[in-house]
C-alpha positions in Angstrom: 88.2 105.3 86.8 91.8 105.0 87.7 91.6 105.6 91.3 88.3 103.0 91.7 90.8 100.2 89.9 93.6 101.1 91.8 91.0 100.9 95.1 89.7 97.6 93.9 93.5 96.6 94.1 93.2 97.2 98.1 90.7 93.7 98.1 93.5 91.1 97.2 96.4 93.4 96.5 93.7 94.4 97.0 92.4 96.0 95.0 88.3 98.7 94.9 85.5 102.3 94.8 83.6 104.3 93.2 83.4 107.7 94.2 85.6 110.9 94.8 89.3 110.3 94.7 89.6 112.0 98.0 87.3 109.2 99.2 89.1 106.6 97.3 92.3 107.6 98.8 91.5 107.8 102.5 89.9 104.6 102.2 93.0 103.1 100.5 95.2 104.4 103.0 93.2 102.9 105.8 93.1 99.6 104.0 97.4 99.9 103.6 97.8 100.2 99.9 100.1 102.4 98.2 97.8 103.2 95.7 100.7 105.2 93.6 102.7 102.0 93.6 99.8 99.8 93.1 98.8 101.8 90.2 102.7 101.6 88.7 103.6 97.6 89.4 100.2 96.1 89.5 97.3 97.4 87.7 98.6 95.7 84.4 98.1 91.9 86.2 94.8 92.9 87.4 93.1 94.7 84.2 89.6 92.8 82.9 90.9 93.1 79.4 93.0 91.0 78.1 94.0 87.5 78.1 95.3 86.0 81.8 98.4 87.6 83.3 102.0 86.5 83.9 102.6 86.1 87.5 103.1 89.7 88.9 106.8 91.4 89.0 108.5 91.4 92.6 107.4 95.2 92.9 104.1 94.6 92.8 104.7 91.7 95.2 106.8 93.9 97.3 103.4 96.1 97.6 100.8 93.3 98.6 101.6 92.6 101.8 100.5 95.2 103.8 96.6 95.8 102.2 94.4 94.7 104.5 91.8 92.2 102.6 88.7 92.4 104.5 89.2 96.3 103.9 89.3 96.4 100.9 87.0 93.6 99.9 84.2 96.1 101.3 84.4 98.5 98.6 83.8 95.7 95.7 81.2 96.4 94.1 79.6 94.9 90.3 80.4 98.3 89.5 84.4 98.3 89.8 84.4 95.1 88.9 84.0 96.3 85.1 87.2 97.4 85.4 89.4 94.6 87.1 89.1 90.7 87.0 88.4 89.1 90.6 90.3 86.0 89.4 93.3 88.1 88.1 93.3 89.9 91.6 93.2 86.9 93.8 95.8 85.1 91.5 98.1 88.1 92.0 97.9 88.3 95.7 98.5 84.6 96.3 101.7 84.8 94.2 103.1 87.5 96.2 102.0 85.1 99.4 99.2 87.6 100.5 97.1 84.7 102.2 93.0 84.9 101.5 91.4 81.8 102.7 88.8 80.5 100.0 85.3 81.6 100.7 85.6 84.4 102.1 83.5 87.0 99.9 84.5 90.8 98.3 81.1 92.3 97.7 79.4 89.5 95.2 82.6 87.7 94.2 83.5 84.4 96.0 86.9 83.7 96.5 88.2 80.4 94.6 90.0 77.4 96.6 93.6 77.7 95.8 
């Protein structure tokens, strides 16, 4: 469960998989995530329960720059997403700066205007 949140952070953080953690971290590797740091400075802003987050720390912001979105946003699934909050996520990479253009779409989640 850990790693597929963590993964989920690789879509907008990213943050995103289910599967085998040796899967899970190739894939975040490939997508530019630290998932160890993700899963230190960043999980807490992104976790479905819960009311909404303060704006993320500066080293989780510090970690959001290199994920690559379109990446991650491959491995969202209405599975993961039990675990994380889309809106939560997408808020969290736009206040580190991480630009995602609205639209765009991580497996069946649209991405809000800003």
């Amino acid at each position: 469960m850990g790693s597929g949140i963590i993964t989920v952070m690789v879509v907008s953080i990213a943050f995103f998989m289910i599967g085998s953690d040796n899967v899970n971290m190739a894939t975040a590797q490939l997508c530019g995530a630290n998932l160890s740091g993700l899963m230190n400075e960043c999980l807490r802003y992104v976790n479905n329960a819960g009311p909404n987050s303060p704006p993320p720390s500066r080293s989780c912001c510090a970690l959001i720059p290199p994920i690559d979105v379109p990446c991650g946003c491959r491995y969202v699934t209405k599975d993961a997403m039990n675990y994380f909050d889309m809106d939560k996520v997408i808020y969290v990479a736009r206040s580190c700066g991480k630009k995602i253009p609205s639209g765009y779409k991580c497996g069946s989640y649209t991405i809000p205007a800003a």
